[in-house]
Every structure is written in structure tokens, then in C-alpha cells.
C-alpha positions as CSV (number, residue, x, y, z in Angstrom):
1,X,15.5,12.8,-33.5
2,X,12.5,14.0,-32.0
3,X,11.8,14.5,-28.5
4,X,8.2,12.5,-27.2
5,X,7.9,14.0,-23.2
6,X,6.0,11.0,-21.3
7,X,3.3,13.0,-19.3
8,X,3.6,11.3,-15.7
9,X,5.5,10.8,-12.7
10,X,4.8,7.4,-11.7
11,X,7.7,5.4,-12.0
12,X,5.6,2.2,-13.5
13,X,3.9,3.8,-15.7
14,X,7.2,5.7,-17.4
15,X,8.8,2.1,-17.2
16,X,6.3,0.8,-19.3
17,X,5.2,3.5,-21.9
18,X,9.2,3.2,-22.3
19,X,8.8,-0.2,-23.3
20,X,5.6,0.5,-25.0
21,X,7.3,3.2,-27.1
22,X,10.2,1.6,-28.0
23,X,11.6,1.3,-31.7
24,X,9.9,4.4,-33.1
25,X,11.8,7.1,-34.0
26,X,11.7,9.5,-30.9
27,X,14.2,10.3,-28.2
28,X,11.4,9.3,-25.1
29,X,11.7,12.0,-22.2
30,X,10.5,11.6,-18.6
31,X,9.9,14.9,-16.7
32,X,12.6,14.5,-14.8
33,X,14.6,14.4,-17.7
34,X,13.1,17.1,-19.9
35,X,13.8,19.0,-16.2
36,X,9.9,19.8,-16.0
37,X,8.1,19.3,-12.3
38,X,4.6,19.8,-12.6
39,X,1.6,18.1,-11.0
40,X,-1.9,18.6,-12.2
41,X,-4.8,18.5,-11.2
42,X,-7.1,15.5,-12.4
43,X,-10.2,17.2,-12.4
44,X,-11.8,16.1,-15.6
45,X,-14.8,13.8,-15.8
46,X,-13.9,11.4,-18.2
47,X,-9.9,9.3,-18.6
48,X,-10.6,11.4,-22.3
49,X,-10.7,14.7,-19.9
50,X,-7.7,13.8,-17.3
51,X,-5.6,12.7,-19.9
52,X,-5.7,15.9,-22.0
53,X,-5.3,18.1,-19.1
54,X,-2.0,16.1,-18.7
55,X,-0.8,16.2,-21.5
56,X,-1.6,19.9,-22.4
57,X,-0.5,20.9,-19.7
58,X,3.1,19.3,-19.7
59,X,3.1,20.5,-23.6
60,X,2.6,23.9,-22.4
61,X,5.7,23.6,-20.1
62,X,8.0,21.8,-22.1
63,X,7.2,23.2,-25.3
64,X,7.6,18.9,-26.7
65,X,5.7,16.5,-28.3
66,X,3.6,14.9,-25.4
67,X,1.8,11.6,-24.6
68,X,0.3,11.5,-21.4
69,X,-2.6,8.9,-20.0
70,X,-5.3,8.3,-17.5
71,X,-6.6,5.0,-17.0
72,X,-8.7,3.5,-14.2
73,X,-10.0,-0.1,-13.0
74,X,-13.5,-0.3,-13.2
75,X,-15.4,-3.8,-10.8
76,X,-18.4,-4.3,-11.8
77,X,-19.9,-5.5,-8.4
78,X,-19.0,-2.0,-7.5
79,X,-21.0,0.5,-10.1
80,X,-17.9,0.8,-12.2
81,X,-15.6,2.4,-8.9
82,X,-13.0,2.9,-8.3
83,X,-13.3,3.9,-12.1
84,X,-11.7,7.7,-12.4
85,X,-10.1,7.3,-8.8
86,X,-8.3,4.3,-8.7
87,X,-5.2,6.2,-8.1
88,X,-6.9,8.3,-5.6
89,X,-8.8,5.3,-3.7
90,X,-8.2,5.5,0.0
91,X,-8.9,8.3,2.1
92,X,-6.3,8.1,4.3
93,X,-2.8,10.5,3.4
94,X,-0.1,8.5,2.1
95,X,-2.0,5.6,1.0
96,X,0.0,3.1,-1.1
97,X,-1.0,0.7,-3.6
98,X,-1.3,-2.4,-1.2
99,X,-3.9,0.4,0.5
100,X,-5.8,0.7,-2.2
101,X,-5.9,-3.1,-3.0
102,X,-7.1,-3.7,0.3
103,X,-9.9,-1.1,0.4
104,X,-11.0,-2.6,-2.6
105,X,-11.1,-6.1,-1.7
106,X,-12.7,-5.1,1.8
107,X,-15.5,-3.1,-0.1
108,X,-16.5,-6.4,-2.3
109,X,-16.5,-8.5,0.6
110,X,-20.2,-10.1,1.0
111,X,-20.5,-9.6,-3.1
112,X,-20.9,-12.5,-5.1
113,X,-18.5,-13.9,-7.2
114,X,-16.9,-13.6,-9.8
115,X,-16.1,-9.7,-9.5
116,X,-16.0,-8.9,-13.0
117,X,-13.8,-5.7,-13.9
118,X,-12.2,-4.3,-16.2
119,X,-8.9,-2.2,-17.0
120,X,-9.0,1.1,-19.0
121,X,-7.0,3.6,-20.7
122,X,-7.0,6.8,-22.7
123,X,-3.8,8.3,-24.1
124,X,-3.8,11.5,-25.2
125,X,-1.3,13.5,-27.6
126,X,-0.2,16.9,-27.7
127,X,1.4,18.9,-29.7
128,X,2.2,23.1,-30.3
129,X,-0.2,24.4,-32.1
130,X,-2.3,21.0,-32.8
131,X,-5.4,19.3,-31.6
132,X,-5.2,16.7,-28.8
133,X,-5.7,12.9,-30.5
134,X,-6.5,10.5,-28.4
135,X,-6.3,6.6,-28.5
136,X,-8.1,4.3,-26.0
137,X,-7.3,0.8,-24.7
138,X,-9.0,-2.1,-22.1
139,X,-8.1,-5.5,-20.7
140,X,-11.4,-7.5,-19.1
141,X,-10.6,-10.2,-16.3
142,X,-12.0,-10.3,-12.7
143,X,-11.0,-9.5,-9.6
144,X,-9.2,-12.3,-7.0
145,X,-9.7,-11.8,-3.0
146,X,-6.0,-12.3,-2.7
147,X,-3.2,-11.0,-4.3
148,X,-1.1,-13.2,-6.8
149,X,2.1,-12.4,-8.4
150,X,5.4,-9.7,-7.9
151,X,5.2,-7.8,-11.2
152,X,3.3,-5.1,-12.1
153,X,1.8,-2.2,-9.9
154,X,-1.3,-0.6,-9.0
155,X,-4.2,-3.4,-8.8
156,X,-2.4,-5.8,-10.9
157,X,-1.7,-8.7,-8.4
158,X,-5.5,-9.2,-7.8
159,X,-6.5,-8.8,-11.6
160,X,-7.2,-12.1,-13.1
161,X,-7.1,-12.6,-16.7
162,X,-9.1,-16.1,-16.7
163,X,-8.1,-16.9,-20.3
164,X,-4.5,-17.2,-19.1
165,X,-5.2,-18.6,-15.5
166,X,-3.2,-15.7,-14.2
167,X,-3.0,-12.2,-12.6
168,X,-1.8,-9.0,-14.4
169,X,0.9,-9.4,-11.5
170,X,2.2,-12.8,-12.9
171,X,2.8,-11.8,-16.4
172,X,6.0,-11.1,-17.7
173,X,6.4,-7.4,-18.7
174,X,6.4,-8.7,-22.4
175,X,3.1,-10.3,-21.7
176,X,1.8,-7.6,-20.1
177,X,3.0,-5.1,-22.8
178,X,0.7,-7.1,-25.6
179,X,-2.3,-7.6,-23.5
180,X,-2.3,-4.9,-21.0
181,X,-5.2,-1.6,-21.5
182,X,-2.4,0.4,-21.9
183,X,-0.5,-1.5,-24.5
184,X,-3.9,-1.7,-26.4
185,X,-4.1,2.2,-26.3
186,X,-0.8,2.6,-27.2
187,X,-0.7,0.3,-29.8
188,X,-4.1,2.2,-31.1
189,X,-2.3,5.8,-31.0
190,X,0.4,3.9,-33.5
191,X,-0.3,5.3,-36.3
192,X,-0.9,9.1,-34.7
193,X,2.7,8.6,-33.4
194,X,3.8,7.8,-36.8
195,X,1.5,10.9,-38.5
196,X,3.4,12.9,-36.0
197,X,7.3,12.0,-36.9
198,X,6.3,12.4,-40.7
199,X,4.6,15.6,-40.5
């Protein structure tokens, strides 16, 4: 079976491209696993840009078929920020995601409602020897002044997907796996998954 190394070290986001992932024909890897411990350096201007460095770079190291992503929650009310930097938000060292929520809510204080947003993501695939692919993926809703729900991560408990009457944060993880930017993005790298297992 072939190995697919999953470019990241956040815990929720390995949990999910897991279940993402699941029921194609790879043996899915974490770092950890693949015994890789590398961090790199988002520096790219686009998700496109961050994504590949990720995943080149942990290709590089391992030597494995790797997906990694970069994906970002962009408020309207806002210019499009946090955008690239969601992860990297807050200022302050140490800042959790209950941080960054509340930064956010305290800079759209004042705005008027509704706060329209919108979810991201870019995967990116690399291989030895190959080009990057890439496959992208967003989920539109607004954003709530206070925080609903217990699943999820990141900005999900104040993400509102109106349709639904709920927050990312309330969804089951089956729901959120259908609906979610980066099930859309996985979903869309599908068939580059598949090209790569029948190469």
C-alpha cells in the first residue's frame, strides 16, 4: 500500500484529513508517525504558496507521497483578514484559539451586521520528481459575536452557516466533513489522489 505523509502538526487538522482520506488506497502517515519533525516557515503570499512550501518541503524529508494545506478565514467587514494569518492572529506568545476568536470578535465590534466571511483552503500534492497539483475548497457563512457549539477548532464555534442555522462548531464531524472548505478541497484533489495510486 502506498504511503500518503499528511503535511501538518495540528492535531485537528490530521484528525480530519484522516477522515477526509479515508477509503482510498493509502496507508495515511502523520509526521510523527513517518518519524519526520519539521516546521516551516509560511512565508508564501498566497494559501497556493504556503501550502506548496509544506508540502515540498515534508516530501523532501520524507521522501513520501505528500498532501499538505493552508487555509485561512477571511471576514469581510475586515478587508479579507485575518485571511493568510488566521493561525498566526494574535500578537501575544502562546496565543490559543479562544485568543484568536476573541481578537477577532473585539476587532468587528462597532461593524455592522451581518459579518460575512468566508472559509478557505488550498491542498497541495507532492511527489519525487513531480509537479505540485493543487486543489482548492471554501465554505461561506458569517461570523456570530459569541461562540456556539463544542466541536471543531480554530474559528469554528463563531462561524455560522445560516442555511443550516448552525456554527461550524455544532456540526457533527460527518457534517462538517461534506460541507467544510477543506472537505471541498479534498474532495476536489480526488481524482489527483486517484491519478497518483494508478500511476
Amino acid at each position: 500500500m502506498t504511503d500518503l505523509l499528511i503535511a501538518t502538526t495540528n492535531p485537528g487538522k490530521i484528525v480530519e484529513l484522516q477522515d477526509l482520506l479515508q477509503g482510498l488506497p493509502f496507508r495515511l502517515l502523520s509526521p510523527a508517525e513517518a518519524g519526520i519533525r519539521l516546521e516551516v516557515a509560511e512565508t508564501g503570499a498566497t494559501y497556493a504558496e504556503n501550502a506548496a512550501l509544506k508540502a515540498a518541503a515534508f516530501c523532501a524529508a520524507s521522501g513520501l507521497l505528500t498532501l499538505a494545506d493552508d487555509s485561512g478565514l477571511e471576514v469581510e467587514a475586515l478587508g479579507g483578514a485575518p485571511g493568510l494569518h488566521s493561525a498566526r492572529y494574535s500578537p501575544q506568545a502562546g496565543a490559543t484559539d479562544a485568543d484568536r476568536r476573541a481578537l477577532l470578535l473585539k476587532n468587528l465590534a462597532g461593524q455592522p451586521q451581518p459579518w460575512r466571511a468566508r472559509f478557505v483552503c488550498v491542498v497541495a500534492l507532492a511527489e519525487p520528481g513531480q509537479p505540485l497539483q493543487f486543489a482548492e475548497g471554501e465554505c461561506r457563512g458569517e461570523i456570530l459575536p459569541a461562540e456556539r457549539g463544542d466541536n471543531g477548532f480554530g474559528y469554528d464555534p463563531i462561524f455560522y452557516l445560516a442555511g443550516l442555522g448552525r456554527t461550524m462548531a455544532e456540526l457533527t464531524r460527518a457534517e462538517k466533513n461534506r460541507l467544510s472548505h477543506r472537505a471541498r478541497a479534498v474532495q476536489a484533489a480526488m481524482p489527483l489522489l486517484r491519478g497518483k495510486r494508478e500511476s
